[in-house]
Residue frames relative to the residue before (quaternion, step in Angstrom):
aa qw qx qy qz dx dy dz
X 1.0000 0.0000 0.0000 0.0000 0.00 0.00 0.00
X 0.7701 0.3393 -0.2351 0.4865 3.67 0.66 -0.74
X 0.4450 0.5432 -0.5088 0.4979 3.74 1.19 0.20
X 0.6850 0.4471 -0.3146 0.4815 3.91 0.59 -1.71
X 0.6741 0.4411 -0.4003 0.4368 4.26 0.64 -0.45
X 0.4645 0.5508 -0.3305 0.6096 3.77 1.27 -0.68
X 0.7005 0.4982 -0.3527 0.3698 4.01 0.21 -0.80
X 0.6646 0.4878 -0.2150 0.5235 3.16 1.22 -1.76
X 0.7607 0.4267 -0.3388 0.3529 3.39 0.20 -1.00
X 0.3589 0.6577 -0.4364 0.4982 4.02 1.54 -0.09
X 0.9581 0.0970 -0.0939 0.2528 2.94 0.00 -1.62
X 0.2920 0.6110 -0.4789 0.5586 3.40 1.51 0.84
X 0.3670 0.4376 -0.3847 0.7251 4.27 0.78 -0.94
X 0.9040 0.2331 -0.2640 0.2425 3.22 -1.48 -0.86
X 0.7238 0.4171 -0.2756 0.4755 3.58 0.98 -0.26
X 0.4881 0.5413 -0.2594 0.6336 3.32 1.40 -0.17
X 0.7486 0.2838 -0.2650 0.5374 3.65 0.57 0.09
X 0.6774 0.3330 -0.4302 0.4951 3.32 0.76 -0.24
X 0.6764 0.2780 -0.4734 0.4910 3.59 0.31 -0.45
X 0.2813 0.6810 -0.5754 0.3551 4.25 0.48 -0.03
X 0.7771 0.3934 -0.1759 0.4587 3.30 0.06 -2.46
X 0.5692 0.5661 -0.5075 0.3130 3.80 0.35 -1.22
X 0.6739 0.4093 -0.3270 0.5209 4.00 0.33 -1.69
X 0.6085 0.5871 -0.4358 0.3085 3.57 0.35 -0.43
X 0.7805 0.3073 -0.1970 0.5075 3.15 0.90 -1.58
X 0.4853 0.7015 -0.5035 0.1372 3.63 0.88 0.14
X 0.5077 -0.7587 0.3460 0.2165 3.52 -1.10 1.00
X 0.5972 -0.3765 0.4379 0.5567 4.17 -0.81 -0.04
X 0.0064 0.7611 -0.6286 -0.1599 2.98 -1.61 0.19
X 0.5552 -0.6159 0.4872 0.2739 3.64 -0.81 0.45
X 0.1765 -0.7646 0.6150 0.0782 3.62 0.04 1.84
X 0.7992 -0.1097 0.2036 0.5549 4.11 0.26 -0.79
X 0.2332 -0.5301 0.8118 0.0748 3.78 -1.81 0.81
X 0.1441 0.7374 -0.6472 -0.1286 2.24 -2.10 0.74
X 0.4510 -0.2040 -0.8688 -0.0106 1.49 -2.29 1.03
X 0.8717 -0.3825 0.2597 0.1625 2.34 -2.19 0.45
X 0.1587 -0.7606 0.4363 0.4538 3.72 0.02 0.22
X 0.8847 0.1434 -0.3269 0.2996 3.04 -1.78 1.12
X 0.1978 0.7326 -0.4026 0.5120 3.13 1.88 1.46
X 0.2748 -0.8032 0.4987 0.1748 3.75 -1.02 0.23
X 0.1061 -0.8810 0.4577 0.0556 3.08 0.32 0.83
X 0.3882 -0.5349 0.5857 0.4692 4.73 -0.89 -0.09
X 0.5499 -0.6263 0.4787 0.2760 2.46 -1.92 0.71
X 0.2509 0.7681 -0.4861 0.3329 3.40 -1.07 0.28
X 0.7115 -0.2893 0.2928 0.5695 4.02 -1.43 -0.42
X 0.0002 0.7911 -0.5702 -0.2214 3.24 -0.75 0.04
X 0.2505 -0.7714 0.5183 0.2710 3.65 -0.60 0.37
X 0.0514 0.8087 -0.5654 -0.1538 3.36 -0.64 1.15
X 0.1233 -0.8036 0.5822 0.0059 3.76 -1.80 0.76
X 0.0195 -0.7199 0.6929 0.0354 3.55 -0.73 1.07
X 0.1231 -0.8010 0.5750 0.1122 2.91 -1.55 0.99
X 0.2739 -0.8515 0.4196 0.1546 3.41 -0.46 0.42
X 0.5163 -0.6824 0.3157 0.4101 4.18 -0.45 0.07
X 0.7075 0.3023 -0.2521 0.5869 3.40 0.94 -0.17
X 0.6651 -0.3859 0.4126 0.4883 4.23 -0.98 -0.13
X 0.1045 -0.6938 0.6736 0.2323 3.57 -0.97 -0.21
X 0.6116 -0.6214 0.3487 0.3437 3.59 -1.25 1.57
X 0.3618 -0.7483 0.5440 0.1151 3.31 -1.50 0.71
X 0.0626 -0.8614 0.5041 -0.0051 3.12 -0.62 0.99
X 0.6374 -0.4467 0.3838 0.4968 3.66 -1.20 0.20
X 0.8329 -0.0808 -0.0524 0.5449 3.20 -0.73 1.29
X 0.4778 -0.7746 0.1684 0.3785 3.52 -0.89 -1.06
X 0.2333 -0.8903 0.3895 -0.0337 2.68 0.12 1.73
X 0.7297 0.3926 -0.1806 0.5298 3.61 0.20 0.52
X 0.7211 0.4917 -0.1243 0.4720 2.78 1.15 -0.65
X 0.2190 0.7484 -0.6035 0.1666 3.68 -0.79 0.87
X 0.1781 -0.6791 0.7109 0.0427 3.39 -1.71 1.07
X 0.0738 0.7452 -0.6601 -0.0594 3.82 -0.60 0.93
X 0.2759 -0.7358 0.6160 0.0558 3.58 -1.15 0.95
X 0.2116 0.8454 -0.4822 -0.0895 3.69 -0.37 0.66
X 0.7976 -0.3098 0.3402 0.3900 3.73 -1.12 0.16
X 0.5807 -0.4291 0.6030 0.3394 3.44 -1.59 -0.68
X 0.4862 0.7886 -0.1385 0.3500 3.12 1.80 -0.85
X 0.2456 -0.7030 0.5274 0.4090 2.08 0.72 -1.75
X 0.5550 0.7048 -0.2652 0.3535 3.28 1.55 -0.06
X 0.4420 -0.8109 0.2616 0.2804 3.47 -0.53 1.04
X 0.0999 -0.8578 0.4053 0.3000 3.73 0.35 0.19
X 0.7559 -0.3329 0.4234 0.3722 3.36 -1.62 0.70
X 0.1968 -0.7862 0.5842 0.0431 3.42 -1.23 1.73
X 0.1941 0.8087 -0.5149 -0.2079 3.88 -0.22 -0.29
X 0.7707 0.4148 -0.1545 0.4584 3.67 -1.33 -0.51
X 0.2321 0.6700 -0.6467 0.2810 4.05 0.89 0.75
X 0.2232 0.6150 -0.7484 0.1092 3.10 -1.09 1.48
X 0.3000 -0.5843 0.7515 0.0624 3.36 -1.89 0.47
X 0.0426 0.8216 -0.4608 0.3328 2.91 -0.42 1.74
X 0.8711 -0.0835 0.1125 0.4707 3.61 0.40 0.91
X 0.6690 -0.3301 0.2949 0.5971 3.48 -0.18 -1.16
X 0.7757 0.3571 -0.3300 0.4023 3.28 1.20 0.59
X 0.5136 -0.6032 0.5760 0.2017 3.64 -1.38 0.44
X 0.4097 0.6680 -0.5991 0.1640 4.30 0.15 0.10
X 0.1530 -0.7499 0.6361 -0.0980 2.25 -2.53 0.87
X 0.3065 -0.8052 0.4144 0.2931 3.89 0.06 0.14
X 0.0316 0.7962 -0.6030 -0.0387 3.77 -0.72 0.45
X 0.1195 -0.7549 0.5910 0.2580 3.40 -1.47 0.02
X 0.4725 -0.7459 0.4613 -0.0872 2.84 -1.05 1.53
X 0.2636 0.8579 -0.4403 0.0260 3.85 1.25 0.18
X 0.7296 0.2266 -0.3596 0.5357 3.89 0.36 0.16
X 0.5071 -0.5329 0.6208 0.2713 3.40 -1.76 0.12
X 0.2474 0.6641 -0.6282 0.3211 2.74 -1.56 1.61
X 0.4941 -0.4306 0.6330 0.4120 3.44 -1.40 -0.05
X 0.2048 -0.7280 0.6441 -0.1148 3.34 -1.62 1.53
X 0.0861 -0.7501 0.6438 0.1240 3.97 -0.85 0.72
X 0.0359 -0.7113 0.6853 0.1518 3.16 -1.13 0.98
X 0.1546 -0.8054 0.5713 0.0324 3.57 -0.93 1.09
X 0.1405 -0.8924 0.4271 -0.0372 3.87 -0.09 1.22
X 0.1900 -0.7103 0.6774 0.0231 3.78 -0.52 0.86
X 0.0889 0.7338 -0.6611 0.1284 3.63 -0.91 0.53
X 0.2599 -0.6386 0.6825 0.2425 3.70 -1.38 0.15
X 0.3632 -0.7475 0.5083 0.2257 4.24 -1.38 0.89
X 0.7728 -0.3477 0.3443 0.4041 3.13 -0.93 0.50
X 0.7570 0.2378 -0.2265 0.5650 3.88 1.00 -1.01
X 0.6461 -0.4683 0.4219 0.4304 3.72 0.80 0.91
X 0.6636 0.3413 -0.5247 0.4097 3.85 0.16 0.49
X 0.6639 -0.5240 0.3995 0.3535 3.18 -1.72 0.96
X 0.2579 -0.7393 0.6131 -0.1049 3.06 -1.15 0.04
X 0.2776 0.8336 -0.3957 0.2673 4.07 0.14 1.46
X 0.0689 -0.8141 0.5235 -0.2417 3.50 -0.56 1.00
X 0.1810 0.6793 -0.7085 -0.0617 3.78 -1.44 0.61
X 0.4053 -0.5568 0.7247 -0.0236 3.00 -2.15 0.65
X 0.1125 0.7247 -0.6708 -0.1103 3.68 -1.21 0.21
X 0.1133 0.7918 -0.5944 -0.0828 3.03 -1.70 0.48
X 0.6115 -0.6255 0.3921 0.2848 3.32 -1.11 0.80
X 0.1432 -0.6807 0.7178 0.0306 3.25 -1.74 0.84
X 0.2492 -0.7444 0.6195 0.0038 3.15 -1.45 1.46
X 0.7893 0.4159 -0.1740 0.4169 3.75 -0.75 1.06
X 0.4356 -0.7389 0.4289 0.2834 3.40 -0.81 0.28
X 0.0265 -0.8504 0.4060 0.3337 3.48 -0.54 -0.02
């Protein structure tokens, strides 16, 4: 009887740590972008914003962090106002012709792993 309670109590311990470590190691995730991906948006500033479910780590300034927007082109457009900020990742672009846009995002998780992703959406108009 007290070997089979010694057994149980092992593998309860042992299951309790593995599923413990799993939530531990679990990564950010990307709750919504905006805009939306595969949304149209005028041309013009665009405000872009990923949120995520958990904070994302702060750092001196923003290191780790980067949002590159490019063209159909392929051309990169002008970033301003990158800030990491809570559960989010924003940034400001300008967007002055119509087209299909890629936003491609680098970011660092809450548990210090990296943490990357793109989206595209479309822009209607000139600005």
């Amino acid at each position: 009887m007290r070997r089979t309670a010694s057994l149980i109590a092992a593998i309860l311990l042992t299951s309790a740590n593995l599923f413990g470590a799993s939530a531990a190691f679990a990564h950010d995730e990307v709750v919504s972008v905006s805009p939306e991906a595969g949304s149209t948006v005028e041309a013009g500033i665009i405000d872009l914003n990923i949120t995520f479910n958990e904070e994302v780590l702060t750092t001196n300034g923003t290191d780790g962090f980067e949002i590159v927007v490019t063209n159909e082109k392929g051309e990169k457009q002008d970033i301003g106002c990158l800030s990491p900020m809570g559960t989010s990742l924003s940034a400001r672009t300008i967007a002055g012709e119509a087209g299909e846009y890629t936003v491609d995002w680098h970011s660092v998780s809450n548990d210090g792993h990296p943490a990357e992703g793109s989206y595209k959406f479309n822009v209607s108009g000139r600005a």
